[in-house]
C-alpha positions in Angstrom: -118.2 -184.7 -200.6 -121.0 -183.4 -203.1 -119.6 -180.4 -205.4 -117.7 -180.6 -207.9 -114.3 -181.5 -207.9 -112.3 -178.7 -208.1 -113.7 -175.0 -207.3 -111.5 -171.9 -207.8 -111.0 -169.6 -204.8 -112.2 -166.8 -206.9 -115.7 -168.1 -207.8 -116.3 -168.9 -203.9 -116.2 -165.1 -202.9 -119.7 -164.1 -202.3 -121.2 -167.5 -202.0 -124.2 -167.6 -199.5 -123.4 -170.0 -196.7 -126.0 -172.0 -195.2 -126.3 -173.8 -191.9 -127.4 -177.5 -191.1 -131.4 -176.4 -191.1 -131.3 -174.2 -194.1 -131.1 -171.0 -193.1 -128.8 -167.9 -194.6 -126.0 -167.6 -192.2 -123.6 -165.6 -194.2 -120.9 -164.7 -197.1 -117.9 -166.2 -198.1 -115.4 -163.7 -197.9 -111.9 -165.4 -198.6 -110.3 -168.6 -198.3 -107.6 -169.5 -195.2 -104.6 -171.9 -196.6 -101.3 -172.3 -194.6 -97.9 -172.5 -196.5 -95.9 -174.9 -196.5 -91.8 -174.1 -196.6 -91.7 -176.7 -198.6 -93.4 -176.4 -202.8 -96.1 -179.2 -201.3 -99.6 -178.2 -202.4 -100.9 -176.0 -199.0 -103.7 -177.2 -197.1 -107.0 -175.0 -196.9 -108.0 -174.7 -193.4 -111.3 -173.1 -194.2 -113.3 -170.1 -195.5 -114.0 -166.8 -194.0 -117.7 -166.1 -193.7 -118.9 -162.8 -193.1 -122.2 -162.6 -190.7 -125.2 -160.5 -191.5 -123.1 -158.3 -188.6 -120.2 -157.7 -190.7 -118.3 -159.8 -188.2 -115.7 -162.0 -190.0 -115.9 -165.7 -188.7 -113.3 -168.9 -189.4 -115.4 -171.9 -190.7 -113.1 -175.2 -191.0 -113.3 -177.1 -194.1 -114.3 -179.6 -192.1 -117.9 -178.2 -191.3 -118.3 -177.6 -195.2 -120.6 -180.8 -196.7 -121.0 -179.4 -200.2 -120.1 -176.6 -202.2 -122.4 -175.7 -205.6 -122.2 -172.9 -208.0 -124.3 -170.6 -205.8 -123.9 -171.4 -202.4 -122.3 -173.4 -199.9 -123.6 -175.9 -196.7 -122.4 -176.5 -193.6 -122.5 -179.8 -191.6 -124.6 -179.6 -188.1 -122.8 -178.4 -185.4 -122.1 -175.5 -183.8 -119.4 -172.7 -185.5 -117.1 -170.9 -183.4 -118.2 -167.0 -183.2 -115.2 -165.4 -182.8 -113.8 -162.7 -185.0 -111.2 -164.6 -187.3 -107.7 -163.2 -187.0 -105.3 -164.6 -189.5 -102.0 -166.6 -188.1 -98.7 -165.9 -189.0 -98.3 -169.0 -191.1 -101.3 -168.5 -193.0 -102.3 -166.6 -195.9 -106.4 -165.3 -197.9 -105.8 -166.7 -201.5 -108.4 -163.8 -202.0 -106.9 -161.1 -200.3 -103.3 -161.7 -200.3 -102.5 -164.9 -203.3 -104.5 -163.0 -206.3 -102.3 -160.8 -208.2 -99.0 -162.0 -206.4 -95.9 -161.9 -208.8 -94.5 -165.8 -208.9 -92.0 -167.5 -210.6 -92.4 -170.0 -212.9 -90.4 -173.4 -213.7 -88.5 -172.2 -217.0 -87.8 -169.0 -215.3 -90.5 -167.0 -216.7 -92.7 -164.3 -214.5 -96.2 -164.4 -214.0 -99.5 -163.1 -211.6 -101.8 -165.4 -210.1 -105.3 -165.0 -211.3 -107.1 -168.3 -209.4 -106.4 -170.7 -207.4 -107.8 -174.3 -207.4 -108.7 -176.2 -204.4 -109.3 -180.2 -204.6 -110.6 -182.1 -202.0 -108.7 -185.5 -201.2 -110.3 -188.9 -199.6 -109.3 -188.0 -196.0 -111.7 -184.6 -196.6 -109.3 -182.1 -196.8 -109.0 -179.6 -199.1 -105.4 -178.5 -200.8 -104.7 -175.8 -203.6 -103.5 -178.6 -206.0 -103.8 -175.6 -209.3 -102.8 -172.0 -209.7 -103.9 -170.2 -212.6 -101.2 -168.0 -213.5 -101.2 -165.0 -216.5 -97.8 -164.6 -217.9 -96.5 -161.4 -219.6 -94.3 -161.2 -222.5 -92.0 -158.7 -224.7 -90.8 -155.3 -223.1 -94.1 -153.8 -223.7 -95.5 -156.5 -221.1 -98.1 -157.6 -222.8 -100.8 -159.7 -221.2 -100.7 -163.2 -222.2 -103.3 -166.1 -222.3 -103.9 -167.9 -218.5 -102.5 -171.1 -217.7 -103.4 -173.5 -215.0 -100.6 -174.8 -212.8 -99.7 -177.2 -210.2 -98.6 -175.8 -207.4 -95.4 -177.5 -207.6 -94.8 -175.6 -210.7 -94.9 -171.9 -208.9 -92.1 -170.7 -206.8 -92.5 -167.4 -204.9 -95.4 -167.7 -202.7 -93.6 -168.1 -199.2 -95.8 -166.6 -196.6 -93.1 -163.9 -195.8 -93.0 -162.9 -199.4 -96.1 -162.3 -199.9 -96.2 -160.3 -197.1 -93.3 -157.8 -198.9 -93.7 -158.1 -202.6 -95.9 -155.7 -204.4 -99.5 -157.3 -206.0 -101.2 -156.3 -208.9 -104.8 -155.5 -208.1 -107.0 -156.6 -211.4 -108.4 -159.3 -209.9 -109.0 -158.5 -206.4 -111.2 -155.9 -207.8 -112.9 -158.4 -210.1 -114.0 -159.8 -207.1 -115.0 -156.6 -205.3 -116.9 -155.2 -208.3 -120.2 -157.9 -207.8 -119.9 -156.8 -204.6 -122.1 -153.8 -202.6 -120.1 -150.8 -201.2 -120.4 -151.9 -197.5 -119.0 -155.5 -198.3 -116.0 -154.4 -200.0 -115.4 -152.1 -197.1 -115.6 -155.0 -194.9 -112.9 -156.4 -196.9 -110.7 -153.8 -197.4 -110.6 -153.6 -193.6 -109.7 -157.1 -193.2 -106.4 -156.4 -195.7 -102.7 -155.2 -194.5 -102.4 -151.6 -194.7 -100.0 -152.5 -198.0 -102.7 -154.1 -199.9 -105.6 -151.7 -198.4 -103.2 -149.4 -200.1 -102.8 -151.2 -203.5 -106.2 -151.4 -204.2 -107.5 -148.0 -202.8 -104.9 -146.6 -205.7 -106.8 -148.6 -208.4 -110.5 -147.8 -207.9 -111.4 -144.6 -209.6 -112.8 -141.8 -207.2 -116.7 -142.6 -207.4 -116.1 -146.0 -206.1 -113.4 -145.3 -203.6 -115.8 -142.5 -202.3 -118.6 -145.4 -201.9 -116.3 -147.3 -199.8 -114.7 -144.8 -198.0 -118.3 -144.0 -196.7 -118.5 -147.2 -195.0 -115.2 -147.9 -193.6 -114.6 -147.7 -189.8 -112.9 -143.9 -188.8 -109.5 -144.9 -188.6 -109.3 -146.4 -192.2 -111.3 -143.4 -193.2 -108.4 -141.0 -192.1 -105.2 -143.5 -192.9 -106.5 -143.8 -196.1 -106.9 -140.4 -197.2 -103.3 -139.7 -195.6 -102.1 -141.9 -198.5 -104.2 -140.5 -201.2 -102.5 -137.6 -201.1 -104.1 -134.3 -200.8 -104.9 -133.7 -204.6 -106.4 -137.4 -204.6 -108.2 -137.0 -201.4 -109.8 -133.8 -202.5 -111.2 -135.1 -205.1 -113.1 -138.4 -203.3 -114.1 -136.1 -201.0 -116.2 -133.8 -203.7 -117.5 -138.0 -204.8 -118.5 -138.8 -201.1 -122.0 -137.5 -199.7 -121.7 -134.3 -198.3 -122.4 -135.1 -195.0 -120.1 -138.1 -194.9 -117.8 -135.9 -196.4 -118.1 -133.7 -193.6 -118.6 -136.4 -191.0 -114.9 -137.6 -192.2 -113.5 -133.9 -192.2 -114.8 -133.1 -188.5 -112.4 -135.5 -188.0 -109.1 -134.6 -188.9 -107.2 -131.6 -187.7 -108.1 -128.0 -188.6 -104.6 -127.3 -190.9 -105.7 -130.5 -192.8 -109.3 -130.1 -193.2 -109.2 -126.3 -194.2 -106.2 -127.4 -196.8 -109.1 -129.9 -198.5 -111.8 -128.0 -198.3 -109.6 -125.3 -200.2 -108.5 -128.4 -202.8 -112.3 -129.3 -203.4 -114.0 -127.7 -206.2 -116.4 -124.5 -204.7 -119.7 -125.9 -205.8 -118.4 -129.1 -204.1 -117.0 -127.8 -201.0 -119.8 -124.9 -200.3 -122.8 -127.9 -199.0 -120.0 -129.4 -196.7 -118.5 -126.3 -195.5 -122.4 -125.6 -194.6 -122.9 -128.8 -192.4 -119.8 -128.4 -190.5 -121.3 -124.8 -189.0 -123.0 -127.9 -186.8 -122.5 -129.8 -184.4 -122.1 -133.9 -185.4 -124.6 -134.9 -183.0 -127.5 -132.2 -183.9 -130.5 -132.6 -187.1 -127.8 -130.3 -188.6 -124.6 -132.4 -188.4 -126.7 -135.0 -189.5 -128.6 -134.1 -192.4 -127.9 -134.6 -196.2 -128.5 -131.5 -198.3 -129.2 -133.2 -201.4 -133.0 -134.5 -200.8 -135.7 -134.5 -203.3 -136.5 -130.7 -203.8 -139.7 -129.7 -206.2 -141.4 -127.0 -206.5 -145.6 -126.7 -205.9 -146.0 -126.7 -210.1 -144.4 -130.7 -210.4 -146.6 -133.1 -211.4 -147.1 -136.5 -209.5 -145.1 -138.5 -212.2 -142.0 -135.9 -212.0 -141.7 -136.8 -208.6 -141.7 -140.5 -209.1 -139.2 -140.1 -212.1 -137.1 -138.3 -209.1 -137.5 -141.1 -206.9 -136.4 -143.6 -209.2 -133.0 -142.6 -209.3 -130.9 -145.2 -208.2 -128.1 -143.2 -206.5 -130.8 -142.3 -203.8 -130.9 -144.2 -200.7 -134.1 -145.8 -199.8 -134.9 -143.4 -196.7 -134.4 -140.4 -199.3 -136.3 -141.8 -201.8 -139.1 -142.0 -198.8 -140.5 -138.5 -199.3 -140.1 -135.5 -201.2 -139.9 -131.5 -200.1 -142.0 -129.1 -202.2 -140.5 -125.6 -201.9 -140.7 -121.9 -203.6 -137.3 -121.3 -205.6 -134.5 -121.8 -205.7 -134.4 -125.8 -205.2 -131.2 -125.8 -203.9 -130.5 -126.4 -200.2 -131.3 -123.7 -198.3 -134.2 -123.5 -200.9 -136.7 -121.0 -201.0 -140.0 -121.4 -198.6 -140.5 -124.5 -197.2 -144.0 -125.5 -198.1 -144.3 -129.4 -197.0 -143.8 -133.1 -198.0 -145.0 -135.6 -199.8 -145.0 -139.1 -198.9 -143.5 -141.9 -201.3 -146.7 -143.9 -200.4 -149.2 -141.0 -201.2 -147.6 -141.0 -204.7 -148.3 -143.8 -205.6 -151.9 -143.4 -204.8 -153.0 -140.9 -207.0 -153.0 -139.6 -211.0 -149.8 -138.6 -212.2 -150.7 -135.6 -214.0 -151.9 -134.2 -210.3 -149.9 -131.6 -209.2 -147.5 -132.5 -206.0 -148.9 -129.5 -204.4 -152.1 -130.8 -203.5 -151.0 -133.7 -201.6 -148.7 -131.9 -199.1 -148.4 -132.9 -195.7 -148.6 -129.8 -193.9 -149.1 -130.9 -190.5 -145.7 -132.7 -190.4 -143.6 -131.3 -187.6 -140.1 -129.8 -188.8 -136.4 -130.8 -187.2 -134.5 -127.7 -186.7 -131.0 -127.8 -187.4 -130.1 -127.4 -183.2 -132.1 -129.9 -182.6 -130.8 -132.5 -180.7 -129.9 -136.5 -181.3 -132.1 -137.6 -178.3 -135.0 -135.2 -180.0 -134.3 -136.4 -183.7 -134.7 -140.1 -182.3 -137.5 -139.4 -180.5 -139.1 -137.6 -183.6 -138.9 -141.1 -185.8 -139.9 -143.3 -183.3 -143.0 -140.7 -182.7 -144.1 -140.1 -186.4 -142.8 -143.9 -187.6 -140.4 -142.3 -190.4 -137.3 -142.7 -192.5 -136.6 -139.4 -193.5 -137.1 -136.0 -192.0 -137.1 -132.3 -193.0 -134.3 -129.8 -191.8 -136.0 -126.3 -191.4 -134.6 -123.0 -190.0 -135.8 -120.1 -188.7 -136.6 -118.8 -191.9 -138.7 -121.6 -193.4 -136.1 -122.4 -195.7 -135.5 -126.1 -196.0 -131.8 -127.1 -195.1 -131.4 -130.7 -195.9 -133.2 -134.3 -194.4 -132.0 -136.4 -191.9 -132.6 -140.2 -192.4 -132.6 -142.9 -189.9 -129.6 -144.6 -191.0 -127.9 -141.3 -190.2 -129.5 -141.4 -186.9 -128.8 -145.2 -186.4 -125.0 -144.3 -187.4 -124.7 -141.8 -184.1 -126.0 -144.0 -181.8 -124.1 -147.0 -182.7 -121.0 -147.4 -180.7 -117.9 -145.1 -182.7 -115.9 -148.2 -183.7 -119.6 -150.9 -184.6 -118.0 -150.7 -188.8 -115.0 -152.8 -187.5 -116.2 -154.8 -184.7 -119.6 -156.2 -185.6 -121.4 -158.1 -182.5 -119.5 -157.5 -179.3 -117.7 -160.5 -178.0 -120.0 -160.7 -174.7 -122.3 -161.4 -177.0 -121.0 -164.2 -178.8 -122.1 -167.4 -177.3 -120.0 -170.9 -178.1 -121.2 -174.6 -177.7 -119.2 -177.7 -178.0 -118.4 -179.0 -181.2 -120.1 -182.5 -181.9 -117.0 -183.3 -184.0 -114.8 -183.0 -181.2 -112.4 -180.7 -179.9 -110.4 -180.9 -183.0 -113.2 -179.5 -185.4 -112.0 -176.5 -185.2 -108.0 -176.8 -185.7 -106.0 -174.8 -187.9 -102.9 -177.0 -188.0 -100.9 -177.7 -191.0 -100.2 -181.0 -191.8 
């Protein structure tokens, strides 16, 4: 098999995968092994690759012809579709091996950092190496890593695993090259326990980012186990109206109880987009767009949309309004177009390049009439204005794409009807997860 000779498990995680005719199929995600009762070096059954869907896939070892530093081929052939579910008998080096407490032959403790797959001459793959970090005196002092054979680690039954507490440091090594939405992916694919573990490791900022992007349920179990001091505080991290999306959620004792925790400054934009129902331009909207008033100057703006914590569809357009340019902001005057920016000098003055004629979404407007508004005027981003020509917030399409979706699309992907299988030109075995 082309590759090198050894990979670590570690290194894998985040791979592009690519099919027989070149083309980008997906991400490795983790690594499936099955323990053995015995110490023998486990077998690795085969990698799970996330789709461009978010749907988690099994691919065999069998399929994979070659794995390089940046990415990884597949054999031809088809790849079953289904969503992988993990077996009782195996275990994700990735999600479940890093970080595990083992035992070492002279009876010293240790916490896996890697582990090291080999292939052999019949073309599978076994996790011949474990690198392993001891630590030493009472103070527990982290020592240098040391690679392993397997043999050489006790501990790492499948049942124990399942109980023992893990260390998180190098989970999150992995997540940390990895975008908000991925790691949420992830983190849904883990136990509760170790969902758990690792949600009490990331500081607030980036547990807010993923929180975002978890399906509902997660959303709400894992805020249950934050705590309500803990929670509070991700909460005033998320985006206010995913903050409020999340709140709407959970029963009124509860929410009120958080919204009290949060910081006033914090709480007072969310506490104003859940006057609103979830499915109107008001439940939708973000009150933190790009506010200026008529006297910014062309390159102000574009230092404004530079800002990297914007999304795209904010970053669209910006709102010129009278003071104050905080949400609801003085009188709404009009937009300006990312395009029409870049398109003119930047010591102009934003206010001659508004786009007056724009219609405005107000905040009782409808989902059926915000979807019909972007598919009419071909936008990303919208303004939110009341009665009062005061601008409220924007709604963006991935807001609107969000609503429409079905509620549960974060955690299933694809749906299954549409998953379409074809035989395997391996056989009917090319696709076994049996342990040797």
């Amino acid at each position: 098999m082309p590759g090198p000779n050894r990979v670590f498990a570690a290194q894998l995680a985040g791979l592009t995968v690519f099919g027989p005719d070149g083309e980008s199929i997906g991400k490795v995600r983790d690594v499936v092994v099955g323990l053995r009762v015995d110490r023998s070096p486990p077998r690795v059954l085969g990698l799970v690759v996330e789709l461009i869907t978010r749907r988690r896939i099994f691919v065999p070892m069998l399929r994979v012809t070659s794995i390089e530093s940046s990415a990884v081929a597949l054999a031809t052939g088809s790849v079953n579709l289904r969503h992988f579910h993990q077996r009782p008998n195996e275990a994700l080096i990735i999600g479940e091996l890093l970080d595990a407490h083992v035992t070492l032959a002279d009876g010293g403790s240790a916490v896996v950092v890697d582990a090291g797959l080999e292939p052999t001459r019949t073309r599978d793959w076994l996790v011949n190496k474990l690198a392993v970090r001891q630590r030493s005196g009472r103070l527990g002092r982290r020592g240098p890593v040391q690679v392993l054979a397997w043999e050489k680690v006790g501990g790492l039954a499948r049942a124990r695993i399942a109980e023992q507490p893990q260390g998180t440091q190098q989970l999150l090594a992995v997540f940390d090259e990895m975008r908000a939405v991925d790691v949420a992916s992830a983190l849904h694919e883990l136990t509760p326990k170790r969902r758990y573990e690792v949600a009490d490791a990331m500081d607030d900022e980036r547990l807010a980012d993923v929180i975002e992007e978890l399906p509902e349920e997660d959303q709400k179990s894992l805020l249950r186990h934050l705590g309500e001091e803990r929670a509070a505080d991700v909460l005033e991290a998320m985006n206010p109206d995913d903050a409020a999306d999340l709140l709407a959620e959970l029963d009124e004792g509860d929410k009120d109880r958080l919204l009290e925790l949060m910081e006033p400054e914090e709480s007072a934009p969310v506490r104003r987009l859940l006057e609103y129902s979830y499915d109107t331009a008001g439940g939708l909207m973000t009150p933190e767009p790009i506010v200026l008033s008529p006297d910014a100057t062309i390159a102000e703006a574009l230092a404004r949309v530079r800002n990297g914590d914007l999304t795209p569809a904010l970053a669209s357009m910006v709102f010129v309004c009278r003071p104050p340019s905080a949400t609801p902001t003085g009188r709404y005057l009009g937009c300006v177009h990312f395009q029409r920016l870049l398109r003119e000098p930047p010591s102009d003055l934003v206010a001659g390049l508004l786009d007056k004629d724009l219609s405005q979404l107000s905040p009782t407007a409808t989902l059926s009439e915000v979807t019909r508004y972007f598919a009419a005027y071909n936008l990303v981003c919208a303004p939110v204005v009341d009665e009062g020509e005061h601008l409220l917030g924007a709604v963006t399409v991935d807001d609107v794409l969000d609503h429409l979706l079905p509620e549960d699309w974060r955690a299933s992907g694809l749906p299954d009807t549409e998953v379409t299988e074809e035989p395997s030109p391996d056989g009917p075995n090319a696709e076994d997860r049996s342990h040797a």
